[in-house]
C-alpha positions as CSV (number, residue, x, y, z in Angstrom):
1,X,-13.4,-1.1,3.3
2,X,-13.4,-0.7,-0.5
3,X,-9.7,-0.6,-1.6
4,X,-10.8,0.0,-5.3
5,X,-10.4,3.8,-6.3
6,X,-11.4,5.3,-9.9
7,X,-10.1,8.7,-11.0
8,X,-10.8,10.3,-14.7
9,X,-8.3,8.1,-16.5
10,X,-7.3,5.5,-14.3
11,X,-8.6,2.3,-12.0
12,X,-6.4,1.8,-9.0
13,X,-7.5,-2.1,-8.0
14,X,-5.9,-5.0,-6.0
15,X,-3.7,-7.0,-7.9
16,X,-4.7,-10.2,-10.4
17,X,-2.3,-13.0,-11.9
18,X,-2.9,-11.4,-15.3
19,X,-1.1,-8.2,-13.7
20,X,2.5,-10.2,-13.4
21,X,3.9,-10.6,-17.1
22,X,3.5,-6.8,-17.8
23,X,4.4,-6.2,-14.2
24,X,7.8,-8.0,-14.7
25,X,8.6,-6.1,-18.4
26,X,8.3,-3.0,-16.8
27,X,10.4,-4.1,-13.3
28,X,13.2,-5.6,-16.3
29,X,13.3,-2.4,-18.3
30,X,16.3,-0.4,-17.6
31,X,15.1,3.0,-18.0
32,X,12.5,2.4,-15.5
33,X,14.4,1.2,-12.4
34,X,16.9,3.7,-13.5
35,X,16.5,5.1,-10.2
36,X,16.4,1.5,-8.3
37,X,19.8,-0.7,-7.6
38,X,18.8,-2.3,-10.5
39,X,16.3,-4.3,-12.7
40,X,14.5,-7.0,-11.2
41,X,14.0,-10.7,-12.9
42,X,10.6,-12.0,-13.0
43,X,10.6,-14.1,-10.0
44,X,11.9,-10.9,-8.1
45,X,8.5,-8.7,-9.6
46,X,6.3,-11.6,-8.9
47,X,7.2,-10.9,-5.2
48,X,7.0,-7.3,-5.4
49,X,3.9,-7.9,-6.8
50,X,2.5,-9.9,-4.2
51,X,4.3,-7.9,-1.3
52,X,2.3,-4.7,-2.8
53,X,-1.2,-6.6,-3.0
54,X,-0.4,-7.9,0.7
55,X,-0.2,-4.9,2.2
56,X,-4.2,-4.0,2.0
57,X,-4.6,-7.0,4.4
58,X,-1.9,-5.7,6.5
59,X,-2.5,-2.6,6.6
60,X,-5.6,-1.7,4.9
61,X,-3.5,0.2,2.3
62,X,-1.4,-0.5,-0.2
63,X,0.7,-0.1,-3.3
64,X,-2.7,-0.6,-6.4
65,X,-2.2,-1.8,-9.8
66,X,-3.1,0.5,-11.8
67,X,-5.0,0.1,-15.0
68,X,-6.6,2.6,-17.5
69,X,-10.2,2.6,-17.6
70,X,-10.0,3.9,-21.8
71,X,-7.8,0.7,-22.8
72,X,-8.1,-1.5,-19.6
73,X,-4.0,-1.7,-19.5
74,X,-2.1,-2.2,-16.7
75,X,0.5,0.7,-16.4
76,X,2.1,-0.1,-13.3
77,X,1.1,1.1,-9.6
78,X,0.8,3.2,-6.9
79,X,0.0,3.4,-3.5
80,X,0.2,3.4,0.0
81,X,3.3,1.7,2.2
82,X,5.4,1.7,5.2
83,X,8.6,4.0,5.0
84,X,11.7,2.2,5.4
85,X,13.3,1.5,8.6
86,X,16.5,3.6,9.4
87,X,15.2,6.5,7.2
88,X,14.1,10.1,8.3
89,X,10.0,9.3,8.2
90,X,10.1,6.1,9.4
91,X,7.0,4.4,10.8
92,X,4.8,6.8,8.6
93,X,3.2,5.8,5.7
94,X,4.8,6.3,1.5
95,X,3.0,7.5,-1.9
96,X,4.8,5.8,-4.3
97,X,4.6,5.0,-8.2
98,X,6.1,3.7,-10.6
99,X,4.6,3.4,-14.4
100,X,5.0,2.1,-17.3
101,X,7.6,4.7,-20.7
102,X,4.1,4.4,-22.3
103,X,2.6,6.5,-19.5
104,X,5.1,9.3,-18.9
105,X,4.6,12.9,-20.1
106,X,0.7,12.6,-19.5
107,X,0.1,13.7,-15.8
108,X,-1.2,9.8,-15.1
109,X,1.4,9.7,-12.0
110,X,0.0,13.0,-10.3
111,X,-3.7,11.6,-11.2
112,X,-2.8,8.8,-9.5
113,X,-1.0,10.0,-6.4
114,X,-3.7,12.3,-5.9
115,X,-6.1,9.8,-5.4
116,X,-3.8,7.8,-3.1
117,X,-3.4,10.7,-1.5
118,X,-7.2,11.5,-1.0
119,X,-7.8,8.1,-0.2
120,X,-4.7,8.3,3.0
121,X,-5.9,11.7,4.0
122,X,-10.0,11.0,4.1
123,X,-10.3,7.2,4.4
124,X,-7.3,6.5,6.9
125,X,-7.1,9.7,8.5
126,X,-3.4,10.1,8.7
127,X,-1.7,13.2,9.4
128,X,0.6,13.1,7.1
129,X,2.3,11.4,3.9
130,X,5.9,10.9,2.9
131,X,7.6,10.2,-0.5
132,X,11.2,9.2,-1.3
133,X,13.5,9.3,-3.8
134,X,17.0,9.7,-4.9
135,X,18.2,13.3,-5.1
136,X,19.0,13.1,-9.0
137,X,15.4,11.5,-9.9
138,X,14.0,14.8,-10.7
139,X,11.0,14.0,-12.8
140,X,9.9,11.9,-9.4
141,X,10.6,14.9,-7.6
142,X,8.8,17.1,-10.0
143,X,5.9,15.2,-9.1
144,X,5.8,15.2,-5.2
145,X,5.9,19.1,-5.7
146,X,3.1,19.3,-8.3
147,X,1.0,17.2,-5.5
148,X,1.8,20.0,-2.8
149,X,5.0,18.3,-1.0
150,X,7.4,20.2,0.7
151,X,11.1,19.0,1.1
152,X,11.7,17.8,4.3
153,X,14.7,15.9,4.7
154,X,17.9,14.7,2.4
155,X,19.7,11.4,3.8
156,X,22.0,8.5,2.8
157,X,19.8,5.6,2.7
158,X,21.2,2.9,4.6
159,X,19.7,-0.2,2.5
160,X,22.4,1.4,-0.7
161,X,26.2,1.0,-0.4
162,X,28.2,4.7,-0.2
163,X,29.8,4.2,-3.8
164,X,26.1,4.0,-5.4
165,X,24.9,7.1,-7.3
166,X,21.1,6.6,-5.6
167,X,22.5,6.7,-2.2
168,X,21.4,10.5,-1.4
169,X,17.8,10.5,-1.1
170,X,15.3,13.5,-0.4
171,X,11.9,13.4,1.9
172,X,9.4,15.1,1.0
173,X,6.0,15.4,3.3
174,X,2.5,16.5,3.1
175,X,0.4,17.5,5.8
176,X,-3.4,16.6,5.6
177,X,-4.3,20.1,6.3
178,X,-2.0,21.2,3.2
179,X,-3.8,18.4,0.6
180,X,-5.6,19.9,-2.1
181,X,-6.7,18.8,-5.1
């Protein structure tokens, strides 16, 4: 199976070693795990990294770097994974992104999803696909509706402790006979 997937902007590919020093600024910068327990150091994004890449042999999906095809930068990712254990979802499959402050405000995270999303729906065949987030991370949010995702669920996820602010989380799902582009 071909894992690599171009939309109009954007090259979702496996990972290279060239993708792990701007992997591990955007992992370190605050505003961008703002949502997350916290930054990660660079040997914690190097294993992220190489957790994301591993899942296409796993699973034959996964979380894709994602680079621009107009500059050839890496932005960040996006993808296909396992839900967590212990949450509403679980054993179902995850869109997830996250990219790069020079990427926001320009629709790259919807483009992107989209083509996961294509790519879950007509490639693998599932049924469905889940996203998560924390309740207050409403430009995430914002995005799981602009891709057709309906609310599902809201839970305390178990892996954050009850003092955190992240701890609430929503679910939202998509149906393969709701995906449009």
């Amino acid at each position: 199976m071909d894992f690599e997937v171009r939309t109009d902007r954007l090259l979702l590919r496996r990972w290279r070693d060239d993708d792990l020093e701007p992997f591990a600024q955007l992992t370190a910068d605050a505003e961008v795990m703002r949502f997350f327990p916290a930054p990660l150091d660079r040997e914690q994004s190097d294993r992220l990294a190489v957790r994301a890449d591993a899942l296409f042999d796993v699973h034959g999906h996964g979380l894709w770097a994602l680079e621009r095809l107009d500059t050839g930068a890496f932005i960040g990712f996006t993808g296909l994974a396992p839900m967590p254990e212990g949450i509403p979802g679980s054993g179902g499959v995850e869109v997830g992104w996250r990219l790069a402050p020079s990427a926001w405000g320009q629709g790259l995270a919807t483009e992107a999803a989209t083509a996961a999303l294509r790519f879950a729906f007509t490639e693998l065949m599932l049924a469905e696909v889940n996203s998560i987030t924390a309740v207050v991370n409403i430009r995430s949010r914002k995005v799981m509706e602009r891709l057709g995702m309906q609310l599902a669920d809201e839970f305390d996820h178990p892996r954050l402790s009850p003092g955190s602010a992240l701890r609430r989380h929503v679910r939202y799902v998509l149906a393969a006979a709701d995906f449009t582009e």
